[in-house]
N, C-alpha and C positions, 0 to 999 in steps of 0.2 A: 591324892586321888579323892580320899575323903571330902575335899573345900571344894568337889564340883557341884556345879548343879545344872539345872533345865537352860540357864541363861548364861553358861558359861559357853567362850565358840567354840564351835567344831575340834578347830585345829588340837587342841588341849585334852581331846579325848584318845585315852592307850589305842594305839594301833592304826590313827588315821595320820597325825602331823602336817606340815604348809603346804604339802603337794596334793595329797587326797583332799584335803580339806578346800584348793580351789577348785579343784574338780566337782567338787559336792555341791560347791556353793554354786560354780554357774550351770551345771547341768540340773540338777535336783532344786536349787536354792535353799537349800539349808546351810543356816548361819551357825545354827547354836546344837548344843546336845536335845535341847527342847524338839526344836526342828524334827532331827532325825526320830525322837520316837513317835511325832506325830506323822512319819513318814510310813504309812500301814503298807502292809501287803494286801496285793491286788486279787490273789485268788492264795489257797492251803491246799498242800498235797495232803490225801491220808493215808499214810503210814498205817495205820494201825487196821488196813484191809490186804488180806494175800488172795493171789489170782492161781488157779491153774491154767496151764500152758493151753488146755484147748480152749480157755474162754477167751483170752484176749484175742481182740479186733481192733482195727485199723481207726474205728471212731472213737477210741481212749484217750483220756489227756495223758493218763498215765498207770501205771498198771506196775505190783511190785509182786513177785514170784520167788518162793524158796525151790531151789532145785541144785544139780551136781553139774560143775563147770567140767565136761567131758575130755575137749580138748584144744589149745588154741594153736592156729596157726597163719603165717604169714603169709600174703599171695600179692599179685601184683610186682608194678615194675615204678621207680619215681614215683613219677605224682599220681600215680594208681596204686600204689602200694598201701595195706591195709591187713587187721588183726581182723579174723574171722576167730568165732571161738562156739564149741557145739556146746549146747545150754540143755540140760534136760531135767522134766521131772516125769512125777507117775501116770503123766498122762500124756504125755508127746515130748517133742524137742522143737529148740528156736536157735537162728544164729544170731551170735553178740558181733557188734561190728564197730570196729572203729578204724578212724583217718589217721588223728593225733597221737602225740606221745608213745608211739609202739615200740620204742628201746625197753623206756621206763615200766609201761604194762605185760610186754614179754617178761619182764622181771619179777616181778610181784605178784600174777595171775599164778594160783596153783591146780594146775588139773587134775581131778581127780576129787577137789575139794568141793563141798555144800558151800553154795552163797545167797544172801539176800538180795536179789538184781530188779532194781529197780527203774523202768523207763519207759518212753514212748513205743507202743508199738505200731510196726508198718507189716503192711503186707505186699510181697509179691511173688505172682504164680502158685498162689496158696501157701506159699511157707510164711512163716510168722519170723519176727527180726526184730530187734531195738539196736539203735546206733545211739555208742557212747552213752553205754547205762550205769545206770552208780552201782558199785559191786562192793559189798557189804560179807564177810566170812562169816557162815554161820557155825552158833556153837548152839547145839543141842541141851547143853547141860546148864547157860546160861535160861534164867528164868525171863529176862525182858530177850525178847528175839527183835530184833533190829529196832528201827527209831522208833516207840510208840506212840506219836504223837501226829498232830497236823501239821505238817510241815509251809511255813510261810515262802509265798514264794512275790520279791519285790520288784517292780517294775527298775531295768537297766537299760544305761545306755553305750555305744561301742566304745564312747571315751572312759565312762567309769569302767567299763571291763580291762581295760590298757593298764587299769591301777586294782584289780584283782578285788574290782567291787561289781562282779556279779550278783546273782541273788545269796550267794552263798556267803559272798563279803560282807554284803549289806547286812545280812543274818547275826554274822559273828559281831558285824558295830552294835547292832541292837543288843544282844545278850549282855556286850560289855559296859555300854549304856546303860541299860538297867540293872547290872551290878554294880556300877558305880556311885548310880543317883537315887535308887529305892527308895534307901531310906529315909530321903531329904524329901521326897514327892508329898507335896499337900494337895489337899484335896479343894480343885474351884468351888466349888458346890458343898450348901451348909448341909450339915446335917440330917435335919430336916424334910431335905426334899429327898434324899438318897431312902431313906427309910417309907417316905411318903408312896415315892415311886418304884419302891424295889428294887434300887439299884444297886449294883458293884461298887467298893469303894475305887477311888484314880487309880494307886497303885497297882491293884489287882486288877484293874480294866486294863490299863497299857500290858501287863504282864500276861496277859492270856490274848489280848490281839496279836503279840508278836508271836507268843510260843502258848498257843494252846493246848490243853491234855486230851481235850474232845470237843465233840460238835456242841454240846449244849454250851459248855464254857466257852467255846470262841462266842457262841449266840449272845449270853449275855453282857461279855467284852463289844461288840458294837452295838449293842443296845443301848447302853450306856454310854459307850463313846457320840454315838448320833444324839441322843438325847441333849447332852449338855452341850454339843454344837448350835443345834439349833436352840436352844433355851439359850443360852446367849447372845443369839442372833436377835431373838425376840425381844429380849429383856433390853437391849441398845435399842430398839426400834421404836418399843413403846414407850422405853424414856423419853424418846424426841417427842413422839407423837405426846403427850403430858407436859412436858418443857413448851411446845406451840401454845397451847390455852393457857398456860402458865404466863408466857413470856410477852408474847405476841400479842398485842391488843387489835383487835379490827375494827371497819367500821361496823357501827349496828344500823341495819337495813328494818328501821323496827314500821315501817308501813308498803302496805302496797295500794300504789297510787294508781291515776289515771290512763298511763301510758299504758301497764302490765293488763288494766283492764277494757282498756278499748282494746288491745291487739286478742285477748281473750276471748271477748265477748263479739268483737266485729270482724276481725280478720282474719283470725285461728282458719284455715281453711278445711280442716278436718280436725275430729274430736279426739281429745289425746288419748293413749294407750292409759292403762292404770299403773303400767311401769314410767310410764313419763311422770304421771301425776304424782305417784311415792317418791321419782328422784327430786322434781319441783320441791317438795313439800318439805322432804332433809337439807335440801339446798337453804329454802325460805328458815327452816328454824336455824340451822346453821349460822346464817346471817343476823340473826336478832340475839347472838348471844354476847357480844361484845369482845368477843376472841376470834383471831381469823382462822379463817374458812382454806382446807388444804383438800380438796377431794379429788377421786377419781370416778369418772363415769365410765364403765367402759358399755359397750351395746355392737351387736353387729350392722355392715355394713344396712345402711336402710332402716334401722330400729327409731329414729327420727329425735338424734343426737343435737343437732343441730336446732329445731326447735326450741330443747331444756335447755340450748345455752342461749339463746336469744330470750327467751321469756328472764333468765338469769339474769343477764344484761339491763331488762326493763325495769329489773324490781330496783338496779342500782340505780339506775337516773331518776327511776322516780324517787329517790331517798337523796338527791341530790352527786349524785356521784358520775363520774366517765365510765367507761368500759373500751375494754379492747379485742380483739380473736387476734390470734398469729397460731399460720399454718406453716408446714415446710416449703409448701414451691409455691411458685406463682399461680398455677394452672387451679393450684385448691384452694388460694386464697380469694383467687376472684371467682370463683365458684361457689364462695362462703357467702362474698359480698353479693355475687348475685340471686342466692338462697333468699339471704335474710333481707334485700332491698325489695324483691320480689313478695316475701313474706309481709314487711311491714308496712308495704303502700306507701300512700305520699302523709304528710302529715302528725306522723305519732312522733318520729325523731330522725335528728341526723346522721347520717352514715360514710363514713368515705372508706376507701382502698388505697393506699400505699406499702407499694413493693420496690421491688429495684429497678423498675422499667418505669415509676412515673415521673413524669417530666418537671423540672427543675420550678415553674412555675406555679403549676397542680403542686408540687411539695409545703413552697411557700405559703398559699393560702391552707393546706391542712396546719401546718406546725402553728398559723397565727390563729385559728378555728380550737385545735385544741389549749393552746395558752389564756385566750377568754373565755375559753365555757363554752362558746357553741358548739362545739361538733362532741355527738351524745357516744358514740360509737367508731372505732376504727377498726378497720380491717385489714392484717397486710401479713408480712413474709419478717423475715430477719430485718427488714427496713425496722418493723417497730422498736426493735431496743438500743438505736442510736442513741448517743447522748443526745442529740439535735432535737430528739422527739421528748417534748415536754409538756405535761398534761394540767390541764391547772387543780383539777383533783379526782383521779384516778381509785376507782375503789375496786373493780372485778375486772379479773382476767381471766381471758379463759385461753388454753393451748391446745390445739389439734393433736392426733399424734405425737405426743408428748418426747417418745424414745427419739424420735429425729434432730433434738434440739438437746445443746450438752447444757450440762447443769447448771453454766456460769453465766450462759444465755440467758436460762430462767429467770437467775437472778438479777438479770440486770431490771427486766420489765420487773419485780416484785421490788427493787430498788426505787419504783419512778413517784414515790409518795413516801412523806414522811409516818404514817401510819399504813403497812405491806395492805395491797390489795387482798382482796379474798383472790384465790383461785383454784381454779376450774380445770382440772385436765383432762383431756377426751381420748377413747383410743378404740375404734374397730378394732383392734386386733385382740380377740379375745383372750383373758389371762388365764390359764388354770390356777383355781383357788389358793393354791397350796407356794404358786409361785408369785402371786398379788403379794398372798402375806408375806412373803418373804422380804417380796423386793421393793412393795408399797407399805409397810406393816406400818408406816408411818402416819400411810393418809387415810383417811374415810374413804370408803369405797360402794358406790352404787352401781347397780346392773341395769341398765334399760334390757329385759330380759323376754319381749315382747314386738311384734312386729305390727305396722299401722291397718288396721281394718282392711279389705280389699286388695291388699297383698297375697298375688299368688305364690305359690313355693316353686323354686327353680326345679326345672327337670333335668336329673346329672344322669346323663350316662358314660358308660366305657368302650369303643370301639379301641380295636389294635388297626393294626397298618392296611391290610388287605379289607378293611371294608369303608376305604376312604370314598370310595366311589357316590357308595349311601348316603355318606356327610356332606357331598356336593350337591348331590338330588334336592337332600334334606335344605339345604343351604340355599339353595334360587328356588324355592316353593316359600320361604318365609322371605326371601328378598321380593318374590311377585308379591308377597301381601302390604307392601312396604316397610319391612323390617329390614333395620339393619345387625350386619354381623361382626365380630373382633375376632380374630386368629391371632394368637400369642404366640411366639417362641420363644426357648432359652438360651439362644444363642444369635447374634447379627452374623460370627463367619463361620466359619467350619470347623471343628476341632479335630486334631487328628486324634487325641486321643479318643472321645467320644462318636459314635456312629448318630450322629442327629440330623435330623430332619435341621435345617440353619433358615434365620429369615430370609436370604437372599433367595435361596433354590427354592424356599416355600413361596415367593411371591413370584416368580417365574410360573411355576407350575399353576398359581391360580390365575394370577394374568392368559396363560392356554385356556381355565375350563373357565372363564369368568370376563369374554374378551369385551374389550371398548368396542361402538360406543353403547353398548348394553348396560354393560356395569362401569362403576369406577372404583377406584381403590384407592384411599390413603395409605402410606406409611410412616410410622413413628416408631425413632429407634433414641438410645441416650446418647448415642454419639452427634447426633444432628446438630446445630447451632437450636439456641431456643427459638429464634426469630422463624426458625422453617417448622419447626415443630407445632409451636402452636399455630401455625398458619393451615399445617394437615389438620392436627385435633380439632380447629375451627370448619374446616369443610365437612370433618365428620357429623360434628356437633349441628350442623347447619341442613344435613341430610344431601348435602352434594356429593358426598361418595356413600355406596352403600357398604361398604368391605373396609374395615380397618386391619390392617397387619401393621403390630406391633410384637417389639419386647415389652418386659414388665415395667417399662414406665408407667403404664395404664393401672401398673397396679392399685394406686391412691390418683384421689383427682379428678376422674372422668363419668361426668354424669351425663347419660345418652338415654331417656327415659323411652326414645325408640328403638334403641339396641337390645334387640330379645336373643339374640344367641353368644356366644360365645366358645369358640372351640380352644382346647389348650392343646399344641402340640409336645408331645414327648412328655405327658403332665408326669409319669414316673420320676422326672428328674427335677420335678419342681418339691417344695417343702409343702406340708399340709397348709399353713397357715396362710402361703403366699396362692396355694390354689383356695381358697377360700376367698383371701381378698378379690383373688381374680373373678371368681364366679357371682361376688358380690356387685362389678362391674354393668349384671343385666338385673332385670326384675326391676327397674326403676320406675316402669309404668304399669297399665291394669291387664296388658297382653301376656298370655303365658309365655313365658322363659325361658330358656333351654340353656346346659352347660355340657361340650362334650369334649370327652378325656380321651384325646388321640394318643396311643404307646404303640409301643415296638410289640412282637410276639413275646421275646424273653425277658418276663417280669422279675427282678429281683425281694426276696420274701416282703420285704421292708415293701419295696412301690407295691407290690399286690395291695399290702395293710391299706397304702396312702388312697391308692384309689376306690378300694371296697367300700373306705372309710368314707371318703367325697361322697360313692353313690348312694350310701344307706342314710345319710343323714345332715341336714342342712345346721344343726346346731353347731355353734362356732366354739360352745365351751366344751361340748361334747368331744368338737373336733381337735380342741387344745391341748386335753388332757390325756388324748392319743399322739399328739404330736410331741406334748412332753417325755411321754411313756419311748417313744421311739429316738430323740432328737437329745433329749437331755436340756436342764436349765441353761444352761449356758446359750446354747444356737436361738434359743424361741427369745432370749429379751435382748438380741442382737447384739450390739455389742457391750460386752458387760463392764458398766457402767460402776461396779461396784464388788468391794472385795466380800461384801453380801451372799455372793455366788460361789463364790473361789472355795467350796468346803472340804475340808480332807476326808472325811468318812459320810455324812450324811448326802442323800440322793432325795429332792423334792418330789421326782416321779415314783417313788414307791414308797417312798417314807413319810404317807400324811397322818399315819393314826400318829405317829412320834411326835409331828411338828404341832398336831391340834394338842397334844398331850403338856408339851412343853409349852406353846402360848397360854391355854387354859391356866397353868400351871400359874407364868408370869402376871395374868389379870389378875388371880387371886391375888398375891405378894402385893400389888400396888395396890388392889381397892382396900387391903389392910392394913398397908404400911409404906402410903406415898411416898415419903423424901426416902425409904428405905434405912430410916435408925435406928430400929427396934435389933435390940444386940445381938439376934441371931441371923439378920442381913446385912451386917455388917462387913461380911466377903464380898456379898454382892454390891455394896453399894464400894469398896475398893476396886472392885472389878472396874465397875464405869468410871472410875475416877481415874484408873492408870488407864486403860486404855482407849484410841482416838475411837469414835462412834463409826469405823468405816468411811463411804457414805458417807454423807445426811443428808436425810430430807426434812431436817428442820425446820426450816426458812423456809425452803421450793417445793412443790412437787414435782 
C-alpha cells in the first residue's frame, strides 16, 4: 500500500479491483488514484446545522433533525408495500418513509429511540415527510452529535450505483486514497508562490475539498485548487506565446508603400474609427518586428473588421509579399471579395475569389496568377489550403471566423511559405475577456471596440405571441418605405417535443397576411441544395423579394444594407450570442433598424435573462460575459477545441479575479526568469517539460 501513488491505476487501489475500476474508467474516466482525487464533489451537505420539525419546507436540499423515532409501521400490499415510521420532536411530528430494504430496517429501527435523521424534505396536505432518510442513533452523552462536518456529495451514474459507487462509495474511495497516498503528495507549485498568494499547501487542499471541517476550510481548498488550475493553464499558454517570437521568424513589413497610401488617402470611403486606427497601428508594429505576427481581432458585427484587414493586406504587398482572406462558406467569401473589390477600385491591386464552385478554367489562371507574382490578393473558402494552391511568396493571412476552421486547416495555409505568414484572425463573435485569455492566451488580441460614424443603434424590442398582429402592421409600413424584412426561426419541421412556431407554418401564415403579387418572399433553409439557396439570398440581396424567411443560416454571411428589420421567432430558444449575430444581420445602412424578439407567454428564468438582456443593450462583450455567466465556457467557444476548457474545479464565468491573479502571477515569473532556470522554478519548468502544451496555438491561431 505504501509504493502507491497519484499515477498508480485505479484497479490497484483497497476496495475498487478490475470490475470497479472499468466501471470508473469508462463512466467517470479515471485511470489513475490521481484521477480519482481530482474527481471533486459537486455540492457539501452540512452536517454541522440541526433543523426543527416546524422549519422544514418542501424547497430544502436537505435538512438534518435530532428528534425520537415514535413508531414504525408497515402498510401496503406488493409493490405498494412500504415503512411508515412517526418522527417527532419538541416542536411537531414528520413521517419517515421508505420503499426499500423493509425486512432489514424493521430490524434495526428502535422505537422509542433518539435519532439524527437526516433528509430531503417533501410536503403533502401540510404534513412534512423525508423518504429514505439516513438514521443516525443519538447518544446524548457522546460529545461529537452525529457527522460534524460538510459532507461531500459526488456526481453518479446508474452503472456505478450497480457496483455500490454512489456518492457514498465514491466518498469511502476518496478517504482510502488519501490515506494511502498523503504522504507521497508533492506539491506542483514552488514555494514561493503558495506563500506569495496565500495559499493551502496540495495535500491540505485535496484533504479539505474532499472532507472538509467547515465552510471557511472548504473555501480555501478550492481557492487553491482553481488557482493552480488556471496558473497552469496560463503558464502553457504563455510559453507558446514566448516560444512564437522565439522560434518563429516573420517577414518584416518595415515600410508602408504606395498602395496602403493611395487606398488611405483616395479611396478609404469613410474616416476610420480610432479603434481601427490603434488595431492598424499594433498590426503595423507587429509586422516590422521580425517575428511573426499571431493575433486576434475580434469587433462586432459592422465595427469595420474588414477594412483593418485589407488595409493589413496592403502594407504586405507593398513590402513585397501575397496575401490571402479565407472564410467558412461561399456566400461570405464572395461577400469579402465583393467588400474589398468594391473598396479598392480599379487599379491599386489584384484580386481574385476561389471557392468550390469556380470553374476548372477560372482555377487555372488564378493558380498560374499566384505562382508568378501577379495576383496581390486572394479570396476564397477551404479551396485556399489545397496543396494545388501555391503562392509564390505569401506573407499575411488573414481567417474570418476562425472557430469554423479546425486547427490543421490552419496550418496548412501557415505551411504555404518557407518563412509562416503573419496572421490575422477575425471573429464577430464576441469573447468575454476571461475566456480570450484562456482559450487565445496565446495570441495578441485587439478589440475594434467602436462603431463607424453614422451608424444608427438597432432598436430591439420584446413582443410574446398575442401581439403579433402589431409586428405585421409594424412590418408593411417599413416594407411601404422600401425596406426589407428577415423572419428567422429555430426550427424548418415541427418538433414534438417543443411547442414552436416551425419555418413552414410561419411561412404559410405570412404568405395569408403578406399575399402576392403585393409582396414576395424568399426562403432559405440548410437543408436546401446550395445552388437554390443562393439563387433566394440573390433575389433578396437584389431587392426582388421584400420578406426573407429563413433559419440561422443568415446568421454569418448576409449583408442587405436595405434590410432594416429583423424579427426572431421563439428568440427564448435561441443562445445570446446567436441572437446577436442575428440582429447584427440589419443596421448595414444610414436607415434606423429595428430587432424584434417574438416568444411564447411562458418565459423560462434563464430566456427572461436572454431577452432583457437583447433589449437593454447592444454591446456584444457586455452581451458575452452574460452569455458565459448563463451558458458556461464550454457552449460559447462551440466546440471545444481544446482540453484548455475541459477544467475540473475552475469556472471562467465567475472566477476572473483568480484567473487575472494567476496570469499576473505567470508574467511576473517570465519577465524575471524567461527559460525558467533559476532553482526555485525548477518544478515549474519540469511541469512544461512532462507534460504535452494541450492545444497549441504555437504555429496557428
Amino acid at each position: 500500500m505504501a509504493d502507491l501513488s497519484i499515477v498508480t491505476p485505479i484497479e490497484y487501489l483497497k476496495g475498487v479491483g478490475p470490475q470497479k475500476a472499468d466501471v470508473l474508467k469508462k463512466e467517470l474516466q479515471l485511470f489513475t488514484i490521481g484521477d480519482l482525487l481530482q474527481y471533486y464533489p459537486f455540492r457539501y451537505i452540512d452536517r454541522t446545522a440541526f433543523h426543527k420539525i416546524r422549519e422544514l419546507h418542501a424547497q430544502m436540499v436537505g435538512a438534518q433533525v435530532v428528534g425520537r423515532l415514535i413508531s414504525v409501521q408497515e402498510v401496503g400490499e406488493k409493490r405498494g408495500r412500504r415503512l411508515i415510521g412517526q418522527f417527532r420532536d419538541d416542536t411537531g411530528s414528520m413521517e419517515l418513509v421508505w420503499f426499500q430494504s423493509l425486512s432489514w430496517l424493521k430490524k434495526s429501527l428502535t422505537p422509542g429511540s433518539a435519532y439524527i435523521v437526516y433528509g430531503k424534505p417533501s410536503e403533502f396536505n401540510g404534513q412534512i415527510s423525508m423518504t429514505h432518510p439516513e438514521m443516525e442513533l443519538f447518544n446524548a452523552q457522546e460529545k461529537k452529535v452525529g457527522n460534524l462536518t460538510m459532507q461531500p456529495v459526488y456526481s453518479s451514474t446508474e452503472k456505478l450505483k450497480k457496483f455500490n459507487l454512489d456518492t457514498k462509495g465514491i466518498q469511502r474511495l476518496q478517504q482510502t486514497a488519501l490515506e494511502t497516498v498523503y504522504r507521497s503528495l508533492r506539491d506542483p507549485l514552488p514555494d514561493y508562490i503558495l506563500q506569495k498568494h496565500h495559499l493551502l499547501a496540495y495535500p491540505q487542499a485535496l484533504l479539505s475539498i474532499h472532507f472538509p471541517q467547515n465552510v471557511d476550510d472548504l473555501n480555501r481548498a478550492i481557492r487553491r485548487l482553481k488557482f493552480e488550475e488556471l496558473f497552469f493553464i496560463q503558464l502553457r499558454l504563455l510559453r507558446n506565446k514566448q516560444l512564437n517570437t522565439q522560434k518563429y521568424r516573420g517577414h518584416r513589413f518595415d515600410k508602408v508603400g504606395n498602395k496602403f497610401n493611395t487606398f488611405f488617402n483616395e479611396r478609404l470611403p469613410f474616416p476610420l474609427t480610432q479603434a481601427q486606427k490603434r488595431v492598424i497601428k499594433e498590426i503595423r508594429l507587429d509586422t516590422n518586428t521580425g517575428a511573426q505576427m499571431n493575433r486576434l481581432v475580434q469587433g462586432d458585427v459592422g465595427s469595420g473588421k474588414t477594412v483593418v484587414a485589407l488595409m493589413s493586406m496592403l502594407l504586405a504587398i507593398d513590402n513585397g509579399y501575397q496575401a490571402c482572406m479565407m472564410a467558412p462558406t461561399e456566400i461570405l467569401a464572395q461577400q469579402h471579395f465583393s467588400g474589398v473589390s468594391a473598396l479598392l477600385g480599379e487599379g491599386i491591386c489584384t484580386v481574385r475569389l476561389l471557392t468550390g464552385s469556380t470553374p476548372a478554367k477560372e482555377r487555372r489562371i488564378i493558380h498560374q496568377q499566384l505562382e508568378d507574382g501577379t495576383l496581390d490578393i486572394l479570396i476564397g473558402t477551404h479551396a485556399l489550403i489545397e496543396d494545388k494552391v501555391k503562392f509564390k511568396n505569401i506573407g499575411f493571412v488573414v481567417i474570418d471566423e476562425q472557430h469554423r476552421f479546425g486547427v490543421e486547416q490552419r496550418a496548412k495555409l501557415w505551411r504555404k511559405n518557407v518563412i509562416p505568414p503573419h496572421m490575422l484572425v477575425m471573429t464577430a463573435t464576441p469573447i468575454p475577456r476571461t475566456l480570450a485569455m484562456t482559450m487565445y492566451g496565446d495570441l495578441d488580441i485587439s478589440v475594434i471596440d467602436e462603431l463607424p460614424a453614422g451608424r444608427k443603434p438597432i432598436k430591439t424590442v420584446h413582443f410574446f405571441e398575442n401581439q403579433r398582429l402589431r409586428v405585421f402592421g409594424f412590418m408593411r409600413d417599413e416594407i411601404a418605405k422600401g425596406r426589407q424584412v428577415y423572419v428567422v426561426y429555430p426550427l424548418i419541421k415541427e418538433s414534438e417535443k417543443m411547442d414552436l412556431l416551425y419555418l413552414e407554418a410561419g411561412l404559410e401564415n405570412l404568405q395569408r397576411e403578406f399575399p402576392l403579387p403585393t409582396y414576395k418572399i424568399s426562403i432559405v433553409h440548410g437543408k436546401m441544395p446550395v445552388k437554390d439557396k443562393d439563387f433566394e439570398m440573390q433575389r433578396f440581396v437584389k431587392g426582388e423579394t421584400q420578406i426573407m424567411v429563413a433559419t440561422t443560416v443568415i446568421e454569418v454571411g448576409v449583408n442587405v444594407p436595405n434590410a432594416s428589420v429583423m424579427v426572431i421567432e421563439n428568440a427564448e430558444r435561441f443562445g445570446l450570442s446567436q441572437l446577436h449575430q442575428l440582429r447584427g444581420r440589419v443596421g448595414r445602412g444610414a436607415e434606423q433598424s429595428f430587432c424584434i424578439l417574438m416568444s411564447g407567454n411562458k418565459l423560462s428564468k434563464e430566456g427572461r435573462t436572454r431577452l432583457e438582456t437583447m433589449v437593454r443593450t447592444s454591446d456584444g462583450f457586455e452581451i458575452a460575459e452574460v452569455d458565459l455567466q448563463l451558458r458556461g465556457p464550454g457552449d460559447i467557444s462551440g466546440t471545444q477545441q481544446s482540453g484548455v476548457l475541459e477544467m475540473k474545479i475552475a469556472n471562467l464565468a465567475s472566477d476572473q479575479a483568480i484567473l487575472m491573479e494567476a496570469r499576473n502571477s505567470v508574467i511576473e515569473i517570465f519577465k524575471e526568469d524567461p527559460s525558467l532556470s533559476a532553482e526555485k522554478n525548477i518544478l515549474l519548468a519540469h511541469y512544461l517539460n512532462q507534460r504535452s502544451p494541450g492545444i497549441s496555438w504555437d504555429k496557428i491561431s
